[in-house]
PASEBA-1860 file (N, C-alpha, C; in nm, 3 decimals):
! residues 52
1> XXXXXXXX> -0.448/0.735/3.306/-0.543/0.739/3.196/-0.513/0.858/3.103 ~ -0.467/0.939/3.157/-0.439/1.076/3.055/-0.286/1.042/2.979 ~ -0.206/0.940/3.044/-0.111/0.932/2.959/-0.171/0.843/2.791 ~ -0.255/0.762/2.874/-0.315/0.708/2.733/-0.351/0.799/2.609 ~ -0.449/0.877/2.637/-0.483/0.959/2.540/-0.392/1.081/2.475 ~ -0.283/1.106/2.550/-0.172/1.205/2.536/-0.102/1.129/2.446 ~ -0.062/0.973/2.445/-0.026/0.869/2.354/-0.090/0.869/2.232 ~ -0.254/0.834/2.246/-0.374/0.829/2.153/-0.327/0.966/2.022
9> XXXXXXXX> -0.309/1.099/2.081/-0.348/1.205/2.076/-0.195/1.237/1.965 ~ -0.128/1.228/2.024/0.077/1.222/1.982/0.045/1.138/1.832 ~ 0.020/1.015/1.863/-0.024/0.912/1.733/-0.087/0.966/1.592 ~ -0.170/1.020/1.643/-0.260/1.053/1.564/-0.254/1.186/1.499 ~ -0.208/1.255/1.555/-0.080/1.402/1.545/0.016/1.368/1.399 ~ 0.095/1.263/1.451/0.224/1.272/1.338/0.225/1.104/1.242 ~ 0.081/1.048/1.275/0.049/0.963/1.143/0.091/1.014/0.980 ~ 0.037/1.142/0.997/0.013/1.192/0.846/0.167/1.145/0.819
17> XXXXXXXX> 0.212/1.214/0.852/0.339/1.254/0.840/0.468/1.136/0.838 ~ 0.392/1.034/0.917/0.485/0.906/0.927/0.440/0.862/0.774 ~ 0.330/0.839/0.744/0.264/0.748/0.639/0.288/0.797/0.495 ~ 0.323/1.001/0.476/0.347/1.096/0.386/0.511/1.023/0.381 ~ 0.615/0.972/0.460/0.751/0.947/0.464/0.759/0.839/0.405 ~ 0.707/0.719/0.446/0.715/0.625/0.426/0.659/0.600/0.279 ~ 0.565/0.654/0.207/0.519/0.659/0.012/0.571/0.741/-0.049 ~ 0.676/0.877/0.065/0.801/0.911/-0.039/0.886/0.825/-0.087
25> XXXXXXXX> 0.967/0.788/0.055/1.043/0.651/0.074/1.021/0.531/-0.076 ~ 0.889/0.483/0.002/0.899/0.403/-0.193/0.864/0.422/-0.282 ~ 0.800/0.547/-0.334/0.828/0.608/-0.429/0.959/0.643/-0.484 ~ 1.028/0.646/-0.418/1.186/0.689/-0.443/1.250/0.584/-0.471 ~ 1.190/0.439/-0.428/1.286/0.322/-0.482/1.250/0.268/-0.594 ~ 1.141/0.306/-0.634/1.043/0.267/-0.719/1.055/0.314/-0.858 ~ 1.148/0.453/-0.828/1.191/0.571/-0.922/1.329/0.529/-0.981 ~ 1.421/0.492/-0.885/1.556/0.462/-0.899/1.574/0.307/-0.936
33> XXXXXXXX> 1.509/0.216/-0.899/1.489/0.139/-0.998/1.429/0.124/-1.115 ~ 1.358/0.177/-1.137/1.308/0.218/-1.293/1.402/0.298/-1.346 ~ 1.488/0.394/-1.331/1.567/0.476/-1.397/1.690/0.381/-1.453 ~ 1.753/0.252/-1.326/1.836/0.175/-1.373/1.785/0.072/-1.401 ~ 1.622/0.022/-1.414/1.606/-0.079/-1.555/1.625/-0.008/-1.711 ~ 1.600/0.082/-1.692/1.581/0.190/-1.872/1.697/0.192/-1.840 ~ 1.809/0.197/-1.822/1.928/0.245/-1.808/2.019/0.142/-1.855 ~ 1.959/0.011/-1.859/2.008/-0.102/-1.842/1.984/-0.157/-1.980
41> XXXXXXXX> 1.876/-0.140/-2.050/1.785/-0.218/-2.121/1.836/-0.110/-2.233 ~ 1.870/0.017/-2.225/1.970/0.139/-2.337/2.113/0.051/-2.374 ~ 2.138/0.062/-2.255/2.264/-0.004/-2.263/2.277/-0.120/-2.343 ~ 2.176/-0.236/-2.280/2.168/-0.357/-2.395/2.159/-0.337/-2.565 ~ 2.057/-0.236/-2.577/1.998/-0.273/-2.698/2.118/-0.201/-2.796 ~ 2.192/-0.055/-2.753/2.252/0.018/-2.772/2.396/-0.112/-2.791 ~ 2.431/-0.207/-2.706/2.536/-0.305/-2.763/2.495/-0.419/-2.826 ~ 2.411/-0.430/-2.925/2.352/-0.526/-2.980/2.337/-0.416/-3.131
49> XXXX> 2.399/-0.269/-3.145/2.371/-0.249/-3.279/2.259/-0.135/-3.259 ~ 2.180/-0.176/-3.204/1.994/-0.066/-3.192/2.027/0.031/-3.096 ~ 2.008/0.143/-3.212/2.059/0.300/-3.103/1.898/0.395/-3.122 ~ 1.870/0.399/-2.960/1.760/0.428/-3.000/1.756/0.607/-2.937
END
C-alpha cells in the first residue's frame, strides 16, 4: 500500500513539469511552422513581382 502512494506521490511531484514540457514541445512546432509558412508565402509573393 505505501508503494501506491509513493507512486500517487512521484506523479504528482513531476506532473508540472511533464505537462510545462510537453506546451513547450508544441509551442515550438507551432513556432517553426509558422516561421516556414511566412517564409514560404515571402518567397511566393516576392517571385510573382510583390516585394514586401
Amino acid at each position: 500500500m505505501n508503494i501506491i502512494n509513493d507512486t500517487r506521490s512521484t506523479l504528482d511531484k513531476h506532473m508540472p513539469l511533464l505537462l510545462g514540457l510537453l506546451v513547450a514541445l508544441f509551442a515550438g512546432r507551432a513556432l517553426k511552422k509558422m516561421f516556414w509558412t511566412a517564409f514560404g508565402v515571402y518567397w511566393a509573393l516576392r517571385a510573382t513581382g510583390i516585394h514586401v
